[in-house]
C-alpha positions, -999 to +999 in steps of 0.1 A: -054+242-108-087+247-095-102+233-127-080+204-131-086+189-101-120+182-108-113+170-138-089+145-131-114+133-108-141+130-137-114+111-156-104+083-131-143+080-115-152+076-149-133+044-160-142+009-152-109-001-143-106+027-112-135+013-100-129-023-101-095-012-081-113+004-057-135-022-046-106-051-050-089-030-023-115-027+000-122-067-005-091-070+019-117-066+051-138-098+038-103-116+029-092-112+068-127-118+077-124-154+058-089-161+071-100-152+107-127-176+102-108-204+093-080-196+121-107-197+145-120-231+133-086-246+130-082-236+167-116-245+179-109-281+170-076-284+183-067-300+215-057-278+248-026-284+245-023-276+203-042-243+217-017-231+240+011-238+216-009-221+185-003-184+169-018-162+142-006-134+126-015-100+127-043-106+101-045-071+094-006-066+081-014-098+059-043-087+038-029-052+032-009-062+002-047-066-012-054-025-010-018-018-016-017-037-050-047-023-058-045+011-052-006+012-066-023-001-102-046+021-101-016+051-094-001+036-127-034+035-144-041+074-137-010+081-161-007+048-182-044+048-194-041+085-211-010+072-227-030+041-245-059+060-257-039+091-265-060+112-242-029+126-227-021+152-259-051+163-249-052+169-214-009+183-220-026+209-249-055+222-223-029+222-195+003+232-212+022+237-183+023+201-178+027+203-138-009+205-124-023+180-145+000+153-122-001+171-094-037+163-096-037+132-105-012+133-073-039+146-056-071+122-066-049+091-061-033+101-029-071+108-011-085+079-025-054+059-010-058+082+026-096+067+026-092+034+014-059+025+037-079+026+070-109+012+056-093-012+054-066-018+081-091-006+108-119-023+095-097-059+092-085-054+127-122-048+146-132-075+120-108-098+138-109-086+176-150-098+169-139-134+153-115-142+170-120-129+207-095-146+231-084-170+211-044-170+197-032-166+231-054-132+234-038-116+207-066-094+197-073-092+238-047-066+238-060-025+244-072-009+207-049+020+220-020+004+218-024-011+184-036+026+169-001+039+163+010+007+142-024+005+126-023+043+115+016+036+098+001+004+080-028+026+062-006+053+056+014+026+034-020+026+009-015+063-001+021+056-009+016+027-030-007+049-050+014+071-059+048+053-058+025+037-087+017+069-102+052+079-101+061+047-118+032+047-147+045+087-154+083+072-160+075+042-180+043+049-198+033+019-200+010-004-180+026-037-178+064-021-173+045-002-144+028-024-131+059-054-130+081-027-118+059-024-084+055-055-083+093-063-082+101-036-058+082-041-033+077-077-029+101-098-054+134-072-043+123-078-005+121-117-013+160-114-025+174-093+001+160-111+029+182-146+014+215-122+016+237-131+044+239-107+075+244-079+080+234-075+042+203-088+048+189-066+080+201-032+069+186-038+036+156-054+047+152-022+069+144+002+037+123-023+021+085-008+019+069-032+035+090-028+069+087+007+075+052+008+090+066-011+122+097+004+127+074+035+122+052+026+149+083+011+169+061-018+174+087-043+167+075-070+192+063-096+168+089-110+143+090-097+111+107-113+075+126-075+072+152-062+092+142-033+118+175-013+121+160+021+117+143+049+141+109+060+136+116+098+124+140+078+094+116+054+085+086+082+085+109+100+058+120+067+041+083+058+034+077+097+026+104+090+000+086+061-017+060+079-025+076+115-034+107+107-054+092+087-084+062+116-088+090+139-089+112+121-116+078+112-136+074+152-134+111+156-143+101+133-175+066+147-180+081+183-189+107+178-208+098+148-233+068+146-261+033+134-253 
């Protein structure tokens, strides 16, 4: 194991496409810097009363699907890219016991996604408190500790996008089915379930992906588009889940079918 993990490292630093993922996902901090900038000029030339009345939203929940996008291709990419250029007969025939070669690609994914995820989270919020300042009815007036234990659930959704993609590259094999797959799970599914009719539409808007991090955090004061029916211990393991389950079944596959 000791000598696979270095080598998936090689193999992912190495390609041009890990990189360019990379830097897309830490691009969120200068797309909520340019959104906070134009907030703050739409409020600075609005009358008192417009001021009073205005609201933004928590800039740093709306640039995450940036680094979350980005680092769950990059999951499928880990897998899906040895499949394309046949590289994975290789690595199978060095490794033959098929497990640690995911498991470390688990492993490179997952750190690059626990560095990345407050990179950019944190780095979007301070980014804000400094552009915006007391505009927004205060909102970024309120105490940083206060906002640390939703902040901390929000970058550990990065991690688990890269390897709920990694999970999902492992099963399909294929780039684009991967890729569309994460795509419609965690943003087009969401978009459906949140048009069902209550209850239908709270309890299942509750395990959606995207709504964990505040019912997480239990900060469910500003109003979300998903439901928020479920404790924090549940949701911790619900968003656990998302990233466990589809590296599991992608090992399930990995070991019992032909490179």
């Amino acid at each position: 194991m000791r000598h696979v993990l270095p080598a998936e490292w090689l193999k992912l630093h190495s390609v041009r496409s890990s990189r360019l993922a990379i830097l897309l996902a830490l691009g969120g901090v200068l797309l909520g810097f340019g959104i906070a900038q134009m907030a703050v000029g739409m409020y600075d030339s609005a009358s008192p009363a417009q001021q009073a009345r205005a609201r933004i939203a928590e800039l740093e929940e709306v640039v995450l699907i940036v680094p979350q996008l980005s680092l769950g291709i990059l999951g499928v990419l880990a897998m899906t890219s040895e499949y394309a250029t046949g590289l994975i007969r290789t690595s199978l025939t060095v490794v033959p016991r098929r497990w640690p070669v995911l498991t470390a690609k688990a492993a490179v994914v997952g750190v690059i996604g626990l560095v990345t995820g407050p990179v950019v989270v944190f780095g979007t919020h301070l980014v804000c408190r400094w552009v915006i300042g007391d505009r927004f009815s205060g909102l970024y007036q309120a105490p940083f500790s206060g906002k640390l234990p939703l902040l901390v659930a929000l970058s550990l959704t990065v991690p688990v996008f890269a390897l709920l993609g990694l999970g999902l590259g492992t099963i399909l094999r294929s780039t684009a089915g991967g890729i569309t797959l994460l795509v419609g799970l965690v943003y087009v599914i969401p978009m459906i379930v949140g048009n069902l009719p209550g209850p239908w539409n709270e309890w299942l808007g509750s395990v959606m992906i995207s709504a964990l991090a505040r019912q997480i955090s239990g900060d469910l004061t500003t109003p979300g588009l998903y439901g928020t029916s479920l404790p924090p211990p549940m949701a911790a393991v619900l968003l656990a889940c998302y990233a466990v389950l589809p590296v599991l079944a992608g090992l399930w596959l990995l070991q019992r079918r032909d490179a």
